[in-house]
C-alpha positions in Angstrom: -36.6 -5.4 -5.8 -34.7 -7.0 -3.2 -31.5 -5.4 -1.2 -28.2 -6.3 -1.7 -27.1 -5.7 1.5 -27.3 -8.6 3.9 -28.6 -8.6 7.6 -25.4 -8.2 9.5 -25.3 -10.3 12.5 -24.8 -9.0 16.0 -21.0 -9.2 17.3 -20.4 -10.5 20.4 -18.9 -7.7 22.6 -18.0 -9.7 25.4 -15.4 -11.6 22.9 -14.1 -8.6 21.2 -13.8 -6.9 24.6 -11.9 -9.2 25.9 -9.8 -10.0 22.8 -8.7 -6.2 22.4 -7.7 -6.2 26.5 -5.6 -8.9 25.5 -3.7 -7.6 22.8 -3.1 -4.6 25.2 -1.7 -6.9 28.0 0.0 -8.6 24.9 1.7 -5.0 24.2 3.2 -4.6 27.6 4.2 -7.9 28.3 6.1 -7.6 24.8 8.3 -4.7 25.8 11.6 -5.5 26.3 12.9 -4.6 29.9 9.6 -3.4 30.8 8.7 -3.0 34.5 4.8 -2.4 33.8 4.8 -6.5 33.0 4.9 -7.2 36.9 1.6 -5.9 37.2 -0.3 -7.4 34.3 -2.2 -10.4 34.8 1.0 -12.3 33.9 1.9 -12.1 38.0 -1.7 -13.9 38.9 -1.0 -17.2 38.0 0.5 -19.2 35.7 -2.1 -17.9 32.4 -1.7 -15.0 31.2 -2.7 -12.8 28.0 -1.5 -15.4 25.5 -4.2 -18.2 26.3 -7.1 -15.3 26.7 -6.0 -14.6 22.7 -5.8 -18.3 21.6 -8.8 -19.0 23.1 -10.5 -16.4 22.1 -9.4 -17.0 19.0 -11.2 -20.6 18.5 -14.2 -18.8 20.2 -15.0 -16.2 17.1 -13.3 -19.0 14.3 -16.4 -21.1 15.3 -18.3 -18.4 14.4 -16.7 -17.2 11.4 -15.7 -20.7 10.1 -18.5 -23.0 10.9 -21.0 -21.1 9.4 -19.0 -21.5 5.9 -18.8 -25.2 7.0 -22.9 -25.4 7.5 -23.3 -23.5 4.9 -20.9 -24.2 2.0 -20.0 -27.7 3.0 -16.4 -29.0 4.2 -14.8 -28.3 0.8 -15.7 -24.6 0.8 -15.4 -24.3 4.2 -11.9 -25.6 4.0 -10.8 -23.0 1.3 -11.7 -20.4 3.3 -9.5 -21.3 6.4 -6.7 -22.2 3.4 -7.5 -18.6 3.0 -7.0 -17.3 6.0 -4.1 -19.5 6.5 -2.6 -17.5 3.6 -3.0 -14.3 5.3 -1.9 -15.6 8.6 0.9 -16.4 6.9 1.9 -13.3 4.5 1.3 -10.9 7.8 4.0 -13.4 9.9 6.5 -12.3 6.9 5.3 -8.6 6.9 5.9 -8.6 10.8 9.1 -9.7 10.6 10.2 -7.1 7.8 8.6 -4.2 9.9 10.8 -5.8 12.8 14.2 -5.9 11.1 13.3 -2.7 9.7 12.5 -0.8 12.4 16.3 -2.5 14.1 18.5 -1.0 11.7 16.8 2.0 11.2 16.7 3.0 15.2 20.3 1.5 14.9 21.4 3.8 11.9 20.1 6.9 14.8 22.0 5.5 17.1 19.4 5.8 19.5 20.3 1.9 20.7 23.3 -0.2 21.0 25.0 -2.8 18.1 23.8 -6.0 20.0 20.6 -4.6 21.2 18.0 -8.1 20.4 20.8 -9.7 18.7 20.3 -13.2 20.3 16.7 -13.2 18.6 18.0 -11.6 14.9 21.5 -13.0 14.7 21.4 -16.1 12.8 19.3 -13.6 10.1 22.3 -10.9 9.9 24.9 -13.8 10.2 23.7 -15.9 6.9 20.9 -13.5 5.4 20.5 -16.1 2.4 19.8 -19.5 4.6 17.7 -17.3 6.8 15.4 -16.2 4.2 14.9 -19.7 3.0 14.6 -20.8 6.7 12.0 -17.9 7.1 9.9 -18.4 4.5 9.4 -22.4 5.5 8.5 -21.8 9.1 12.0 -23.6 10.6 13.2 -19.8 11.3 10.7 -17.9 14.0 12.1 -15.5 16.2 10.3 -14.9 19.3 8.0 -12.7 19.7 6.4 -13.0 17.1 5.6 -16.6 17.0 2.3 -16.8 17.9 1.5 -15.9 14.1 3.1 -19.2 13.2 1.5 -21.1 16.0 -2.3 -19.9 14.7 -1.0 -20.7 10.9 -0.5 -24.7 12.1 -3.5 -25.1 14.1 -5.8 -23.5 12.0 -4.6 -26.3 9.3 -6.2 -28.7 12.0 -9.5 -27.5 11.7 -11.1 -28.9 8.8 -10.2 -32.3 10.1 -11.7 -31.3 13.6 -14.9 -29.8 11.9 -14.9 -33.5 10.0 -15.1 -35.3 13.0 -17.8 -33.4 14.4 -20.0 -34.8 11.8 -19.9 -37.9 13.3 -19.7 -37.0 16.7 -19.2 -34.2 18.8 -17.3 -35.6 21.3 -14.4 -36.9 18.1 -12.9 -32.9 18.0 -12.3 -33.2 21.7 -10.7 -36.6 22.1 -8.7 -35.4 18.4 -7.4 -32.5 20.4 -6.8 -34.4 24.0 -4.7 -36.9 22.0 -2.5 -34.2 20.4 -1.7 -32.7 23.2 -0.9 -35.7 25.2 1.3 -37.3 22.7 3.3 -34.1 21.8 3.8 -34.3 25.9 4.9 -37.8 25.8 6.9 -38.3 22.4 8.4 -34.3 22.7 6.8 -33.2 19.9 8.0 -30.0 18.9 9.0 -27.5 15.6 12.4 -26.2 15.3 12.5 -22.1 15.4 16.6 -21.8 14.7 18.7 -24.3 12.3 21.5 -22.7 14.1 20.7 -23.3 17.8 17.8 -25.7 17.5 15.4 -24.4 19.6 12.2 -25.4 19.6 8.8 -22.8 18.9 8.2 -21.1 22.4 4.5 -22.2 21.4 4.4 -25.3 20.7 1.4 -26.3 18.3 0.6 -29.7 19.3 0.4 -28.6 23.1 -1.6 -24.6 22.1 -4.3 -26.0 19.9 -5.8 -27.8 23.2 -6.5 -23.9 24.0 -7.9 -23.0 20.8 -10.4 -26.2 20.2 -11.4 -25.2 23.6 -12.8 -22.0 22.6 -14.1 -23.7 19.2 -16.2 -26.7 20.9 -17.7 -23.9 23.6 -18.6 -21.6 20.7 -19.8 -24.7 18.8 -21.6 -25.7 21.5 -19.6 -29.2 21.8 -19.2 -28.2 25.3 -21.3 -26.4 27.3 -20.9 -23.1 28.7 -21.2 -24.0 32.8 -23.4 -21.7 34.4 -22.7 -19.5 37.6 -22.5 -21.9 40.8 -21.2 -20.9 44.2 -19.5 -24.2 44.9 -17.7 -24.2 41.7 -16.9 -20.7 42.2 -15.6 -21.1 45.5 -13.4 -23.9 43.9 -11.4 -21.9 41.5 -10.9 -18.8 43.6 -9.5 -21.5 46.2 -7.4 -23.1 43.2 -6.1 -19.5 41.9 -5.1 -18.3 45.0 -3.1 -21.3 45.4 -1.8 -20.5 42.5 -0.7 -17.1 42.6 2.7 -17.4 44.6 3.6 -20.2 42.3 4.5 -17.0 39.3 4.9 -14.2 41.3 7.9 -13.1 43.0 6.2 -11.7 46.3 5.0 -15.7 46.6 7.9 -18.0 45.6 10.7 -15.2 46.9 9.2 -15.6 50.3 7.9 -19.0 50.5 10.9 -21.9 49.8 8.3 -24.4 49.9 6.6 -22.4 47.2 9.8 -21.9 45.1 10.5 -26.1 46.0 7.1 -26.7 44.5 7.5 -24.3 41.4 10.7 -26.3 40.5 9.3 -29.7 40.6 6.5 -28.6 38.9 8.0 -27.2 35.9 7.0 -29.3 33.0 3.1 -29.1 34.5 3.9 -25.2 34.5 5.6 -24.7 31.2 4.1 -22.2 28.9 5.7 -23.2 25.9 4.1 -27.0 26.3 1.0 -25.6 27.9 1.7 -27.0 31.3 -1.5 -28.6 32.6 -1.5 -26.9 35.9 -1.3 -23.9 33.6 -4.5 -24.9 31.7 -6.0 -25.2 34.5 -5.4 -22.2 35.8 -6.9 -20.4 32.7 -10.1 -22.5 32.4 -10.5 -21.1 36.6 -9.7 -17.3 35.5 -12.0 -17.6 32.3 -14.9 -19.4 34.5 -14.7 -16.4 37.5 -14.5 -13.3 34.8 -17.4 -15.1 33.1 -19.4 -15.9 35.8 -18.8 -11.7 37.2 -19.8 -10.6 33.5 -23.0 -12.2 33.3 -24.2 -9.7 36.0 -22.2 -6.7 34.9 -22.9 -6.9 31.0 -23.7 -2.9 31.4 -20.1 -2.2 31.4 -19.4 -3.1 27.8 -21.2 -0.1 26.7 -19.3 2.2 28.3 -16.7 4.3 26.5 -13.7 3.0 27.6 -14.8 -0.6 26.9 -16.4 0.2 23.2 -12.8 1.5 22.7 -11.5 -1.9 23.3 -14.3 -3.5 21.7 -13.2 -1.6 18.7 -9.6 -2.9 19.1 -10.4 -6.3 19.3 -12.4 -6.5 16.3 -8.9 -6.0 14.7 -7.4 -8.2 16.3 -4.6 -9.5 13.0 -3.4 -5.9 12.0 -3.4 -4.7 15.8 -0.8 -7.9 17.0 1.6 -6.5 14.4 0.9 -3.1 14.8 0.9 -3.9 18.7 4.8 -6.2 18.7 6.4 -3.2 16.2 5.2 -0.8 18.9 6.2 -2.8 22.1 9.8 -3.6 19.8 10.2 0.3 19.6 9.0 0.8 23.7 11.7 -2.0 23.9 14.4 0.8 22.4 13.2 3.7 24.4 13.8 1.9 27.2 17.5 0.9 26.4 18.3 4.0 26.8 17.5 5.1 30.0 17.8 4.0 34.2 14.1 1.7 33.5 11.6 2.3 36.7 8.3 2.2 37.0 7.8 5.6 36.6 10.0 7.0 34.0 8.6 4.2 31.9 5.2 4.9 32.4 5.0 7.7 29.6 6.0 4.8 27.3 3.6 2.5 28.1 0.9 5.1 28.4 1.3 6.4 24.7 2.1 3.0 23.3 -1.4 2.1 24.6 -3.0 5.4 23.6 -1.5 5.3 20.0 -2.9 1.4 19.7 -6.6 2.8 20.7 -6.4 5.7 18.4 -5.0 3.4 15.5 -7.8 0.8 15.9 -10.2 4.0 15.5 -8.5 4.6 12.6 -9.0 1.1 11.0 -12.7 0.9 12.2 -13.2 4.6 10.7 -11.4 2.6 7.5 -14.3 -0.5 7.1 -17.0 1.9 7.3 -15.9 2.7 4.1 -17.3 6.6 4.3 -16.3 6.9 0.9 -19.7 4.9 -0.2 -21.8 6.2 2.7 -21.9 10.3 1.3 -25.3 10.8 -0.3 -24.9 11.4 -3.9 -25.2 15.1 -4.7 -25.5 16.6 -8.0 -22.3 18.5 -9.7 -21.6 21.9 -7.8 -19.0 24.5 -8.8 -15.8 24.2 -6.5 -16.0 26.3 -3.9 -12.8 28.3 -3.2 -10.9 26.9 0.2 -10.8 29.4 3.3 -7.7 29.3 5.2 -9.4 28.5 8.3 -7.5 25.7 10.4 -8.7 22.6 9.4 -8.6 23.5 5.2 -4.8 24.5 6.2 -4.2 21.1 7.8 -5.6 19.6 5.0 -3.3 21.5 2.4 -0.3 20.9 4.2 -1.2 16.9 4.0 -2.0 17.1 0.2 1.5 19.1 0.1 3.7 16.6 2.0 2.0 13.8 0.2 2.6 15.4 -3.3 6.1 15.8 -2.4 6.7 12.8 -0.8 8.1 11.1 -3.9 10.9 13.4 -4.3 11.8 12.9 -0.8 13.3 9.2 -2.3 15.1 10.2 -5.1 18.7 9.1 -5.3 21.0 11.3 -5.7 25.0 11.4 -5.8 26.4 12.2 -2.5 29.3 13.7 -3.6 29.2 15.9 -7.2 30.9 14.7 -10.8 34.6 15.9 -10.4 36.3 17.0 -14.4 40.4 16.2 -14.4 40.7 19.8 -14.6 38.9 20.3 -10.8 41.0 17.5 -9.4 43.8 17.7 -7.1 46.8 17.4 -8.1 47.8 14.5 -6.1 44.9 12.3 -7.4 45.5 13.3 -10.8 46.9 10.8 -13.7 49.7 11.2 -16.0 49.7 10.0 -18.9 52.5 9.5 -21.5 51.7 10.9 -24.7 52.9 7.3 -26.6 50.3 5.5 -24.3 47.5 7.9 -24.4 45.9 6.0 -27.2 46.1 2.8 -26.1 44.4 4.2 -22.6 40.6 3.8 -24.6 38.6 1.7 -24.4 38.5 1.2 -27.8 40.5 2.3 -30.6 38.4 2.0 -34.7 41.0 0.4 -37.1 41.8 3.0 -40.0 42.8 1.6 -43.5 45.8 3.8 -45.0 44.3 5.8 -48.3 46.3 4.1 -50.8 47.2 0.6 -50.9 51.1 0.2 -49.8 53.3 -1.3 -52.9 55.2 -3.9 -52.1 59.2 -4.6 -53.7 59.1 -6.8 -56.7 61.7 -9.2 -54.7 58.6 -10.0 -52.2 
């Protein structure tokens, strides 16, 4: 009899390792007024955390997605990523929601200002009804949280890209080159605010060249260069020119730096993908590559299956991740920000994002299906030790917890008797039966006789 459980095929912990450090970068950079962003990778170059996750992200969709393309065919395979499109889609609403929810509610504790974000969730507060309608067809996307929409529109690309390939691998490439080329030269772009028109911060057309980059190496379109000392030498020489062109300590002290930087915008824009920016991440990911083909031993250390664990989660641990940065972003409001009094935020935001990826990884084991069946045995009674009393103080919170939500009248029924006298209503006694609501027609018990005359 054969097994219904399939092989399960190894992950790649390099990607996942990698992907979770991301979304932890991602976390900090997110804060709002957060002085822990000047020393995240942000401040090496002009890359930072956000092409590591796009990239990464068309590394593991080759492997999830082209396997259901191999497999199932283009139709199937297409169905899926319309799947997943779905979901990228219902978790950008459910982030927003969480967003504006956690606003108004750290609002209602006063515990930050009236216009605290307000330039990124006015137009929503200002015409709720267009806003919702905006939302829900992608031409309203507040920042922050855009990359969700970004990944929705290029993930609709990849069925075509996976198309091409069947003729030739080299037609995905030249697809994606052309794309991002003409949304550089006709100024392609999607509007985030019918009010301000504002374009995406990540722009689609420019961010997919990213994410097809990390498809075709996956898919082996493109291979993976090997460790070379010349070409080594040649992107520590290029990022080291770079570095002063995003950090302070470089363009601060340098005019012909800060000269540079401003003619150089448009090749250094993140929201277009700059190609000097590109560049610079295709360097970075070539050097960390290259150093962790001779250190793969520290992946299985503790810290690092930590973050291996994260980035396996990567969806629910971005929203989780930008509603805990957006509630760093209040703490901070509300105190003299330095680097050290805002390190105990920073800290527990990133120890609370480990401990809730252990959570959701303790979550797909499923234990409930892994306890060996055991035959019926009386109920043992509980013993008050510590954990049994945890355990009934859970059960007894979440018993209650319904009640917690019941409605009820703020202030209690007043009769006219209990009123004051100033509030109460006098009424004359020839109006008092025309003050109902409804007075029932009575026909007299005998008819009335009328004079003959009549």
């Amino acid at each position: 009899m054969k097994s219904d459980e399939r092989p399960v095929s190894p992950r790649n912990l390099q990607l996942d390792f990698f992907r979770g450090l991301a979304l932890l970068v991602i976390f900090i950079n997110h804060m709002p007024g957060n002085p822990w962003f000047d020393f995240t990778p942000s401040r090496l170059g002009p890359s930072d955390a956000a092409e590591t996750f796009v990239f990464l992200s068309g590394f593991a969709a080759a492997i999830a997605y082209g396997r259901s393309f191999r497999n199932a065919g283009l139709a199937i395979g297409s169905v899926r990523v319309l799947f997943r499109c779905a979901q990228i889609y219902a978790a950008h609403i459910a982030l927003f929601i969480l967003m504006v929810t956690l606003l108004l509610s750290m609002r209602h504790l006063n515990l930050i200002g009236e216009n605290w974000q307000l330039d990124n969730l006015q137009y929503f507060f200002d015409d709720t009804a267009n806003a919702v309608l905006a939302l829900t067809s992608l031409r309203y996307v507040p920042n922050f949280i855009d990359i969700l929409p970004m990944y929705f529109v290029i993930l609709l690309w990849l069925p075509v890209v996976w198309c091409l390939s069947t003729f030739h691998t080299a037609l995905p490439l030249a697809f994606s080159l052309a794309l991002y080329l003409s949304a550089g030269y006709h100024g392609w772009e999607l509007i985030a605010d019918p009010v301000s028109h504002r374009a995406w911060y990540f722009n689609p057309f420019c961010w997919q060249l990213v994410f097809f980059t990390g498809f075709a190496l996956s898919s082996g379109w493109l291979p993976v260069p090997s460790a070379n000392r010349r070409l080594i030498s040649l992107c520590l020489i290029y990022v080291v020119f770079c570095f002063p062109l995003e950090n302070p300590l470089g363009y601060d002290n340098l005019p012909w730096f800060a000269q540079l930087r401003e003619n150089w915008a448009a090749l250094l824009s993140k929201s277009q993908l700059g190609f000097l920016r590109y560049l610079h991440f295709l360097a970075m990911t070539y050097l960390v590559n290259s150093f962790m083909q001779r250190h793969q031993h520290w992946l299985h250390s503790r810290i690092a299956d930590k973050i291996v664990i994260l980035g396996q989660q990567s969806l629910p641990m971005f929203m989780f991740g930008t509603c805990l940065a957006f509630v760093g972003g209040m703490l901070l409001d509300n105190i003299e920000v330095n680097l050290l009094n805002s390190a105990w935020i920073n800290v527990a935001g990133l120890g609370i994002m480990l401990l809730f990826a252990q959570a959701l990884h303790w979550l797909d084991q499923k234990p409930w299906k892994k306890l060996p069946e055991q035959s019926a045995a009386p109920i043992r009674p509980i013993h008050y030790w510590p954990s049994q009393a945890l355990l009934a103080g859970a059960l007894l919170l979440l018993t209650l917890s319904p009640l917690m939500v019941i409605q009820q009248s703020s202030e209690p029924d007043l009769t006219m008797a209990e009123l004051p006298l100033e509030d109460k209503v006098i009424v004359p006694p020839d109006e008092q039966a025309l003050d109902t609501e409804e007075v029932a027609y009575q026909p007299p018990e005998q008819p009335i006789a009328l004079p003959d005359s009549l």
